[in-house]
VMD Tcl script that builds the backbone (N, CA, C; Angstrom):
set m [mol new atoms 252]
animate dup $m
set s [atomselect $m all]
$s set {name element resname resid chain x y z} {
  {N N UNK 1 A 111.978 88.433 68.835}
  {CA C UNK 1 A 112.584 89.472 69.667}
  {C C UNK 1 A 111.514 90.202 70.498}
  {N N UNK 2 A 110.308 90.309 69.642}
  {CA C UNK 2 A 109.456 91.142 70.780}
  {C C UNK 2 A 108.760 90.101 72.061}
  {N N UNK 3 A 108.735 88.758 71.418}
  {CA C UNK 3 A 108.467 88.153 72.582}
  {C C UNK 3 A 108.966 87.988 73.576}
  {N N UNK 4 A 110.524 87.909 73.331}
  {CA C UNK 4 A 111.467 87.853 74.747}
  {C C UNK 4 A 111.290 89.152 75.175}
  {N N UNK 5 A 111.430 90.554 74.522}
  {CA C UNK 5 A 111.371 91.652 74.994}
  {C C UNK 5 A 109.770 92.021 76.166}
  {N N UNK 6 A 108.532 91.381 75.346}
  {CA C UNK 6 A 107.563 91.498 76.497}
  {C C UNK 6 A 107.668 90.138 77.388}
  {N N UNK 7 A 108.249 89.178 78.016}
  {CA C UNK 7 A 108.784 88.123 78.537}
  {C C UNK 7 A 109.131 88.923 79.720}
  {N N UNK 8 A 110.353 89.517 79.121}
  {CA C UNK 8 A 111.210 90.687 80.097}
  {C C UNK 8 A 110.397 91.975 81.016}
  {N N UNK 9 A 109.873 92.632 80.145}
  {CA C UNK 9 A 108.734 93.098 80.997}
  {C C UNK 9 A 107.955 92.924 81.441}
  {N N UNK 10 A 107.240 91.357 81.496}
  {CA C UNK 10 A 106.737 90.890 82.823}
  {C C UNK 10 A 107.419 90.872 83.971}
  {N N UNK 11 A 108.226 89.732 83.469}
  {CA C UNK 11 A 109.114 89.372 84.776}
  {C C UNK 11 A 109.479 90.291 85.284}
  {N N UNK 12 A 110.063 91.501 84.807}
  {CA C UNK 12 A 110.210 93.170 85.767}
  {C C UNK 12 A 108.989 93.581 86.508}
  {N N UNK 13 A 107.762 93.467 85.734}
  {CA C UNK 13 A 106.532 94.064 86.843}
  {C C UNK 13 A 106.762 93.007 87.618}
  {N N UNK 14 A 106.596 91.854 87.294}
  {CA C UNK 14 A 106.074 90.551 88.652}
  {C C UNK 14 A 107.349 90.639 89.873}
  {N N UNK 15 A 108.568 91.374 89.539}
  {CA C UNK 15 A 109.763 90.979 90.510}
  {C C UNK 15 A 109.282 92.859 91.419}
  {N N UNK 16 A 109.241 93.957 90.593}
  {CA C UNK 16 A 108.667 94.961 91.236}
  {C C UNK 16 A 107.368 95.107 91.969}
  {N N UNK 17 A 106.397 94.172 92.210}
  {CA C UNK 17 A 105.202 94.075 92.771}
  {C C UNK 17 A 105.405 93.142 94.016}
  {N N UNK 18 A 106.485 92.323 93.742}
  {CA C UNK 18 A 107.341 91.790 94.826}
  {C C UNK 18 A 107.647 92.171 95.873}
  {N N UNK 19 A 108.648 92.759 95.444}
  {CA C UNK 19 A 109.199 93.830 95.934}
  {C C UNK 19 A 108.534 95.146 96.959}
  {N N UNK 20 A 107.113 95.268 96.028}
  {CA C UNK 20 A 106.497 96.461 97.062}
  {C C UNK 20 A 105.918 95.394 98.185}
  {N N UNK 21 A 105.543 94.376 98.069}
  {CA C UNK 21 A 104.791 93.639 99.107}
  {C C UNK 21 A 105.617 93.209 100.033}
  {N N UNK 22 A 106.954 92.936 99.516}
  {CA C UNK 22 A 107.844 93.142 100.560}
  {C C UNK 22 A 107.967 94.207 101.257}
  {N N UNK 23 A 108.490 95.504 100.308}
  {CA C UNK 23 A 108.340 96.934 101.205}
  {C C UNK 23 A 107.139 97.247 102.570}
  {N N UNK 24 A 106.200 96.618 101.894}
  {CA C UNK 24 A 104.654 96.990 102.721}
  {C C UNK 24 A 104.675 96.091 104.078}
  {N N UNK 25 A 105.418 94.825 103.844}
  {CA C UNK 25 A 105.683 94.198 105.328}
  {C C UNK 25 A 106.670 94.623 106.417}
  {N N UNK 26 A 107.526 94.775 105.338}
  {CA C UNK 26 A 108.965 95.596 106.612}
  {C C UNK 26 A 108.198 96.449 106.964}
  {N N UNK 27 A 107.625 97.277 106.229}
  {CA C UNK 27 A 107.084 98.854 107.283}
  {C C UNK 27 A 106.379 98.620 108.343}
  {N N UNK 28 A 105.348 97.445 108.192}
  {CA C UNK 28 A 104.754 97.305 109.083}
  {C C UNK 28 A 104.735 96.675 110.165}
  {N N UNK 29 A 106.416 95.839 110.395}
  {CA C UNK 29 A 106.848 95.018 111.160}
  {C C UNK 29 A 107.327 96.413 112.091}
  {N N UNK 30 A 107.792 97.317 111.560}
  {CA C UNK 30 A 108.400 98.593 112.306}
  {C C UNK 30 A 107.822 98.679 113.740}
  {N N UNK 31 A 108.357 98.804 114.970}
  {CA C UNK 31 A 107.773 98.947 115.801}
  {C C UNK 31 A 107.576 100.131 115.961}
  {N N UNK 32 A 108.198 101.502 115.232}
  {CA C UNK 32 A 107.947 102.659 115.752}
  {C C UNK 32 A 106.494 103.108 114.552}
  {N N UNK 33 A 106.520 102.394 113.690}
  {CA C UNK 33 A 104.824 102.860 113.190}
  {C C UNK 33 A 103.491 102.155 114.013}
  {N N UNK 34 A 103.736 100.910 115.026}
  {CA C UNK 34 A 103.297 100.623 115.995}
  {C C UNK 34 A 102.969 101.793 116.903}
  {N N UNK 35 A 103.803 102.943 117.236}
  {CA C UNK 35 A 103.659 104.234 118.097}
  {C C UNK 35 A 102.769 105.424 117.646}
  {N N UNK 36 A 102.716 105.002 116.368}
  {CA C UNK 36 A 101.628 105.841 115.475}
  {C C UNK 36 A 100.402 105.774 115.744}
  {N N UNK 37 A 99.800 104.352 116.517}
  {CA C UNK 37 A 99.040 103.776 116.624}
  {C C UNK 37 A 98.530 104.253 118.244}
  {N N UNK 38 A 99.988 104.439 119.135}
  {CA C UNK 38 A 99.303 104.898 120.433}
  {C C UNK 38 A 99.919 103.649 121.001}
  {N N UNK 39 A 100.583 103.029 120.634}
  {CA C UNK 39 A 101.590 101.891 121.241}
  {C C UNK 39 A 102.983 102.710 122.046}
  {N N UNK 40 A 103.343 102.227 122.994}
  {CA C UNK 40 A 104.622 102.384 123.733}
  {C C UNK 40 A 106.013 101.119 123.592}
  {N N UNK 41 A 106.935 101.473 123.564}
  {CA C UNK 41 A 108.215 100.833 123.871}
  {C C UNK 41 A 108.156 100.826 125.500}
  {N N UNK 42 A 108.437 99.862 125.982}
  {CA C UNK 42 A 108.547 100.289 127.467}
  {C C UNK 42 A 110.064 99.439 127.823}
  {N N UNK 43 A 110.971 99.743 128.220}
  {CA C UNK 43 A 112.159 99.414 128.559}
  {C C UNK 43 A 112.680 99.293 130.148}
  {N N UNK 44 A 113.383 98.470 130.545}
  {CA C UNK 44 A 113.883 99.003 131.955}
  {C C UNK 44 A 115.329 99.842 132.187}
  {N N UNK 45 A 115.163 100.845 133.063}
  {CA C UNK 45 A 115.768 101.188 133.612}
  {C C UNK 45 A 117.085 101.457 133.570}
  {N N UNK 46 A 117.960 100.077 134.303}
  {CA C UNK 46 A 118.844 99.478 134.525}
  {C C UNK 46 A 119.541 99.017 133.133}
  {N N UNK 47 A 118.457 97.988 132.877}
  {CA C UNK 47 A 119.566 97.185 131.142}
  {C C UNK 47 A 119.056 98.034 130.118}
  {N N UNK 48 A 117.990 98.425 129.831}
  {CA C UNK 48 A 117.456 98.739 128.540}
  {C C UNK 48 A 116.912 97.936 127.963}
  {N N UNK 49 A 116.553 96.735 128.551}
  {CA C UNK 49 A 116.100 95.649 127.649}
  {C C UNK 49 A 114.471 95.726 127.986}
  {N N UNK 50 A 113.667 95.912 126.459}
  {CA C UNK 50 A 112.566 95.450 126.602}
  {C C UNK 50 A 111.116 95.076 127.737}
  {N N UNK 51 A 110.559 95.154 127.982}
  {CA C UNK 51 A 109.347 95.030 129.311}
  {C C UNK 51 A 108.824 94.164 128.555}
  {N N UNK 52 A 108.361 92.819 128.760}
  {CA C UNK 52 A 107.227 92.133 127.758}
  {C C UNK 52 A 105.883 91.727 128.464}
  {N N UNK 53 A 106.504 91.634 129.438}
  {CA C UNK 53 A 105.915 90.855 130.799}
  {C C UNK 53 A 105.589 91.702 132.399}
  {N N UNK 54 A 104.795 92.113 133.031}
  {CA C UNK 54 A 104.393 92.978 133.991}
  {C C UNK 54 A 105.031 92.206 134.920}
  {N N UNK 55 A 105.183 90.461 135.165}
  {CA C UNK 55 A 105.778 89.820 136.338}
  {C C UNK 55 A 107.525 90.164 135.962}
  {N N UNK 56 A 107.837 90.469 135.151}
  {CA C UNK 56 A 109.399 91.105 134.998}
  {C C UNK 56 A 109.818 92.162 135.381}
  {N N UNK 57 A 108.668 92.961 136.259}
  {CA C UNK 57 A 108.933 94.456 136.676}
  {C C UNK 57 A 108.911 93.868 138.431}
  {N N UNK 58 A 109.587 94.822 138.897}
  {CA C UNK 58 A 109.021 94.371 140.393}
  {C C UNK 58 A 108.784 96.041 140.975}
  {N N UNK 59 A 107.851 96.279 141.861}
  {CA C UNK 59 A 107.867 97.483 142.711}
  {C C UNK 59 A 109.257 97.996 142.733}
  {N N UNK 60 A 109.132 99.332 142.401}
  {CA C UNK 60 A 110.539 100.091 142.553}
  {C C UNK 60 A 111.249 100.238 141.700}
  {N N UNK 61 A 111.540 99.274 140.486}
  {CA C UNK 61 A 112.272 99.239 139.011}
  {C C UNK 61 A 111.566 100.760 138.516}
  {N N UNK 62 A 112.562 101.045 137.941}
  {CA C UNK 62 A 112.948 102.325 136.639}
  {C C UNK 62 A 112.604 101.933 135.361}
  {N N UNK 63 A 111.817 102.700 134.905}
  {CA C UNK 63 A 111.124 102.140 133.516}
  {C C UNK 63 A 111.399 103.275 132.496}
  {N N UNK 64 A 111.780 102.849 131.176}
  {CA C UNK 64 A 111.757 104.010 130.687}
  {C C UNK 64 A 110.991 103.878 129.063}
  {N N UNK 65 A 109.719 104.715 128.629}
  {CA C UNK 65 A 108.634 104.369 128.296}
  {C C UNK 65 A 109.119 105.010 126.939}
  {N N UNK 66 A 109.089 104.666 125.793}
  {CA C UNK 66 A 108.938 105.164 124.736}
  {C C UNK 66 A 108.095 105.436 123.703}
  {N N UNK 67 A 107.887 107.234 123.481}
  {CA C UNK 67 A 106.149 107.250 122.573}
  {C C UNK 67 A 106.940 107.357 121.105}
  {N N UNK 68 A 106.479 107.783 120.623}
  {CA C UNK 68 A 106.326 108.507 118.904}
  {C C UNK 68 A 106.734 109.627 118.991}
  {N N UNK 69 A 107.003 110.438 120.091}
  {CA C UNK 69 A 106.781 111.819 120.333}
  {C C UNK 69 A 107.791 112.184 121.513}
  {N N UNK 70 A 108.855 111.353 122.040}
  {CA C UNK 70 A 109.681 111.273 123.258}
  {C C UNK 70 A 109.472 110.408 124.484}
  {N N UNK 71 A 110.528 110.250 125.216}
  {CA C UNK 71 A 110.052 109.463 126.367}
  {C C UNK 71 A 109.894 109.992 127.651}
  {N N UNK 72 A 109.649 108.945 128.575}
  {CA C UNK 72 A 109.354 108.743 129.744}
  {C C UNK 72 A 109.964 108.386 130.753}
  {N N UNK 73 A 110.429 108.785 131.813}
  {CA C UNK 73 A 111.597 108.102 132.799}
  {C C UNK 73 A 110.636 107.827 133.922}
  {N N UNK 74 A 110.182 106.303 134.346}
  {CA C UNK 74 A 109.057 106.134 135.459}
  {C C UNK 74 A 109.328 105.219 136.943}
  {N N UNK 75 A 109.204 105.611 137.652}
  {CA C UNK 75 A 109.156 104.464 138.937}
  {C C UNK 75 A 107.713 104.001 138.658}
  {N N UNK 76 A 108.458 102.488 139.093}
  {CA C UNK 76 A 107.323 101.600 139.240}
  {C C UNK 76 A 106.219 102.037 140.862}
  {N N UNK 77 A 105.154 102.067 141.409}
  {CA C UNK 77 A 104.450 102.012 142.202}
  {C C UNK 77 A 103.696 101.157 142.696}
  {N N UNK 78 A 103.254 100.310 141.681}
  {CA C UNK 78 A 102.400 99.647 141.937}
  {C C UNK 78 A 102.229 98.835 140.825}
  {N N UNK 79 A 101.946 97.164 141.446}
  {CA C UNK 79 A 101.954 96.135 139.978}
  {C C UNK 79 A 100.393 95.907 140.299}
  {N N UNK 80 A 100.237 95.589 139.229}
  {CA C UNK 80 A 98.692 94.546 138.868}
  {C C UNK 80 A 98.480 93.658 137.559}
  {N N UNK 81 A 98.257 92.531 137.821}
  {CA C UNK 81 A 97.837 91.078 136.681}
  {C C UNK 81 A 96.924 91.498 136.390}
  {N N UNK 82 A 96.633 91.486 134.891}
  {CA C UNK 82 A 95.501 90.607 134.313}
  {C C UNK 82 A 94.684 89.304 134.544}
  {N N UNK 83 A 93.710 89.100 134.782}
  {CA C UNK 83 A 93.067 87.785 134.595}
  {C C UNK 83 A 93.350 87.480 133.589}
  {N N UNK 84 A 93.594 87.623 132.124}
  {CA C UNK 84 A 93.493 86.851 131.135}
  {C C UNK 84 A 94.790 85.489 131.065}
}
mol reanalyze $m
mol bondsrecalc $m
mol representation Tube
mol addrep $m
């Protein structure tokens, strides 16, 4: 009996240590603890969908920028590429 009983309390730590390493990835998949960091959401305008790409904006689009701390409602002015 005590062997199944400490059996059992492994398998509870090993499924709860699991568990936190799971916890510890969702959090950090979070995009708004990304903003913690000094990261932005940047969205358009029009749909609300996502910015991923600077060639997806064109001069003049409505951007709307999201911090950690509130947003941003922006006209575009001016584009520029990366070399990379």
């Amino acid at each position: 009996i005590f062997k199944a009983k400490d059996e059992i309390l492994a398998n509870l730590r090993h499924k709860k240590d699991l568990l936190g390493d799971m916890e510890s990835r969702l959090a950090g998949a979070d995009p708004y603890s990304c903003m913690e960091k000094g990261f932005a959401m940047v969205r358009c305008g029009s749909s609300g969908k996502l910015v991923t790409d600077v060639a997806k904006v064109k001069v003049g689009d409505k951007l709307n920028i999201e911090f950690k701390d509130g947003s941003l409602s922006c006209l575009v002015l001016e584009k520029n590429r990366s070399g990379k």
